[in-house]
C-alpha positions as CSV (number, residue, x, y, z in Angstrom):
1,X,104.7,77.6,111.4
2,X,104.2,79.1,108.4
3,X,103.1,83.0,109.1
4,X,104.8,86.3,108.3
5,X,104.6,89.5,109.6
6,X,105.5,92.3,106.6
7,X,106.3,95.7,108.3
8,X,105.4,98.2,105.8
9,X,107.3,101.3,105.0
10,X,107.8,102.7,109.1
11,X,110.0,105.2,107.1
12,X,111.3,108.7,108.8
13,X,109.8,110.7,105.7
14,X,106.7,108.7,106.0
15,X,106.5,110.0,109.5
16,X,106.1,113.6,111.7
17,X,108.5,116.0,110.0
18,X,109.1,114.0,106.7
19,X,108.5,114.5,103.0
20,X,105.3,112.9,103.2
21,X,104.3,112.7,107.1
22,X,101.6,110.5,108.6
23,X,100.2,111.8,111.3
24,X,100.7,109.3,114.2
25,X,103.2,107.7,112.6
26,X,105.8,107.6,115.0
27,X,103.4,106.2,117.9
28,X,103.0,103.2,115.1
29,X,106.9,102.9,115.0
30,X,106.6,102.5,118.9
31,X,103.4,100.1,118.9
32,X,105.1,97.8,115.8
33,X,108.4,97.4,118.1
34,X,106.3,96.7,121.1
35,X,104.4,94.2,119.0
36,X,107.6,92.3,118.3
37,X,109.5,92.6,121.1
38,X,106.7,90.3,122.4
39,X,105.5,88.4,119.2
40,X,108.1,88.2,117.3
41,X,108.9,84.3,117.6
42,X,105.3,83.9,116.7
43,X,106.7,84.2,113.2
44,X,108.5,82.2,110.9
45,X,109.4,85.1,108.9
46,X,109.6,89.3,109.7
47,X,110.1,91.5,107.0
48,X,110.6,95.1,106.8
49,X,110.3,97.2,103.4
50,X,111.2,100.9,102.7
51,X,110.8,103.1,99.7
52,X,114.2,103.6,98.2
53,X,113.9,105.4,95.5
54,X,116.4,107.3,93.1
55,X,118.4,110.6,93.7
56,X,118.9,111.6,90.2
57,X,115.0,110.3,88.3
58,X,111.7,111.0,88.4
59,X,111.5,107.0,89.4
60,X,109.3,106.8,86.4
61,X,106.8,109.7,87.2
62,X,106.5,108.5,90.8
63,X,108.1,112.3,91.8
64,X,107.1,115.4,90.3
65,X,108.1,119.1,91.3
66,X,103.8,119.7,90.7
67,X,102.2,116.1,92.1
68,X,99.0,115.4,92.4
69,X,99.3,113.1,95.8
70,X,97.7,110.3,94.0
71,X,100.1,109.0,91.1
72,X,102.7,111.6,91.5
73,X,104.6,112.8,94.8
74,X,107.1,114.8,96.0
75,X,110.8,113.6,96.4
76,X,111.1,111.3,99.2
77,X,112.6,108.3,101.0
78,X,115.6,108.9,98.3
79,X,118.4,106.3,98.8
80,X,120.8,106.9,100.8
81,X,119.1,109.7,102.6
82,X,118.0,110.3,106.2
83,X,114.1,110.3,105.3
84,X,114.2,106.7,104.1
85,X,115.6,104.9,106.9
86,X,113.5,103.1,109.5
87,X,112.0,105.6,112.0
88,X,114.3,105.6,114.9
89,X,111.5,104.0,117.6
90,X,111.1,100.9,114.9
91,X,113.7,98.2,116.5
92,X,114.8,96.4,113.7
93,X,116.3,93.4,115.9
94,X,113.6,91.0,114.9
95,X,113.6,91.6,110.9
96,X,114.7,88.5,108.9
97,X,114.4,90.5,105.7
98,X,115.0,93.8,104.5
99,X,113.1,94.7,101.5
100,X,113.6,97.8,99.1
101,X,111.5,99.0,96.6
102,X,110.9,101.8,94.1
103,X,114.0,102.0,92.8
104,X,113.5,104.2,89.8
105,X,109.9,103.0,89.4
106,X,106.2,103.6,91.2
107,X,106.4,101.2,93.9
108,X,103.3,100.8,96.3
109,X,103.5,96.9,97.6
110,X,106.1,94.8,99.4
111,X,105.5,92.6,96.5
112,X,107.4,94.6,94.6
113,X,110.0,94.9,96.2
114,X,113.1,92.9,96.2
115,X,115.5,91.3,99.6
116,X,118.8,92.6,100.1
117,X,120.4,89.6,97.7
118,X,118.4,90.9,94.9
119,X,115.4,88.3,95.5
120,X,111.6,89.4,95.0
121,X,109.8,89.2,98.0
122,X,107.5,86.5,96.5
123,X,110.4,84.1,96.5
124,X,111.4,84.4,100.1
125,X,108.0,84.0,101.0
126,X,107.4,80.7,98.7
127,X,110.7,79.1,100.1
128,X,109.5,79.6,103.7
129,X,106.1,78.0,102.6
130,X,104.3,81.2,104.2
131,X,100.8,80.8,103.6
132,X,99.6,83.4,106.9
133,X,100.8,86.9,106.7
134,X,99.9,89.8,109.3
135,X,100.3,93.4,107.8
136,X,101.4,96.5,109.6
137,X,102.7,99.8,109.1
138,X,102.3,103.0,107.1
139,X,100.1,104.2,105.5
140,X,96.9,102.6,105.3
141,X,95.2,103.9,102.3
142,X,98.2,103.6,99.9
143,X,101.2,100.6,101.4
144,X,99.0,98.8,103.2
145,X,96.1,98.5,101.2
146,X,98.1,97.6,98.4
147,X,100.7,94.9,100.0
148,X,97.3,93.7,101.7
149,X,95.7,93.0,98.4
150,X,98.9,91.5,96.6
151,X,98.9,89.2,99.9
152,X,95.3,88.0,98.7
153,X,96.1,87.6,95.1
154,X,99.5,85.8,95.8
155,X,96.4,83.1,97.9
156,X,97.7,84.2,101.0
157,X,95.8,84.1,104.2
158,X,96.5,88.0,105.6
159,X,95.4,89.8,108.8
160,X,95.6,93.8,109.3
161,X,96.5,94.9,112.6
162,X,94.1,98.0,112.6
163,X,96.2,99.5,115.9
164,X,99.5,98.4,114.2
165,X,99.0,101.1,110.8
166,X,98.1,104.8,110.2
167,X,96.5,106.3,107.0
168,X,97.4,109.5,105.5
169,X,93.6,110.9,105.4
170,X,90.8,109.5,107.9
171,X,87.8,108.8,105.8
172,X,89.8,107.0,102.7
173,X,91.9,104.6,105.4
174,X,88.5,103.4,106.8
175,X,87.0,102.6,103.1
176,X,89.9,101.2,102.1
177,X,89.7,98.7,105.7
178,X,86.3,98.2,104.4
179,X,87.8,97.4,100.7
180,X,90.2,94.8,102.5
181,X,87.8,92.8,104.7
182,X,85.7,92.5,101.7
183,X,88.5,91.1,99.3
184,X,89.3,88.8,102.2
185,X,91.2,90.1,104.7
186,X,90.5,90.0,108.3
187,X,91.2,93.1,109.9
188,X,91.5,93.6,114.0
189,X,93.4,94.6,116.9
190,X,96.4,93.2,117.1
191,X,95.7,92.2,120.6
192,X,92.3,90.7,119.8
193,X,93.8,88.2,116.6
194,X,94.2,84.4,117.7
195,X,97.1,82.5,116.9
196,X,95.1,80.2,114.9
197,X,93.4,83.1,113.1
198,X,94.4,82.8,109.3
């Protein structure tokens, strides 16, 4: 088995009542751990990011006291802090990896980031010979899309689990769905994608 599931960002300040709330991002949290508790053998590999970004920085213009919610944002998932741990109805119990990212720098995709031992992501994934990888998580139109498309340039075959994620606004998550199924991805219900899907 050769498949990975990367769990993106399911972050409390990503969610209702953080720095940067999804809407319905909390009933993802639920639907991701429900996900595993039933598919999570189906994986050689599950892997869990956050934003972790610095107290004391701009993270290298990624915050700013007047963003414009494209390049520039206000503070959140700060290290350390309540709003960037895992929401509380993500179980964790089935993550292999933890992944942080940020970290005094604009940080969109898992591929970014680095594993707890200080490993990039693209290094676990080699080593476990992952060539399948399932994304989920928050938000659509920013995380997703852009682990999604690292997953295709890094030759990976990747499926979006269009139940399993949430967008920050409406019309840009379903063009940017649209933007991913035409780079490559195949994007369904996680309850209508095959095993043998890849």
């Amino acid at each position: 088995m050769t498949r990975a599931i990367l769990v993106v960002d399911v972050q409390n300040d990503f969610t209702e009542g953080g720095a940067l709330a999804v809407q319905g991002g909390a009933a993802v949290a639920e639907r991701i751990s429900a996900y595993l508790a039933e598919h999570a053998d189906d994986y050689d590999l599950v892997v869990a990011s956050r934003d972790w970004h610095d107290a004391d920085n701009d993270n290298g213009g990624h915050f700013s006291t007047e963003p414009d919610f494209i390049d520039s944002w206000p503070p959140h998932c700060v290290a350390g802090t309540p709003g960037a741990e895992y929401h509380p109805s993500f179980d964790t119990s089935a993550v292999d990896v933890h992944v942080r990212k940020g970290m005094g720098e604009p940080a969109y995709s898992v591929y970014e980031g680095q594993a707890e031992d200080g490993r990039r992501i693209t290094e676990v994934l080699a080593e476990r010979g992952i060539i399948e990888v399932d994304v989920v998580g928050l938000a659509t139109d920013y995380c997703v899309r852009q682990t999604t498309l690292d997953a295709i340039e890094h030759g990976q075959h990747v499926r979006v689990f269009t139940d399993l994620i949430e967008g920050v606004h409406h019309e840009r998550s379903a063009e940017v769905l649209a933007e991913l199924a035409h780079a490559g991805a195949v994007v369904v219900p996680s309850a209508g994608a095959s095993p043998e899907v890849g």
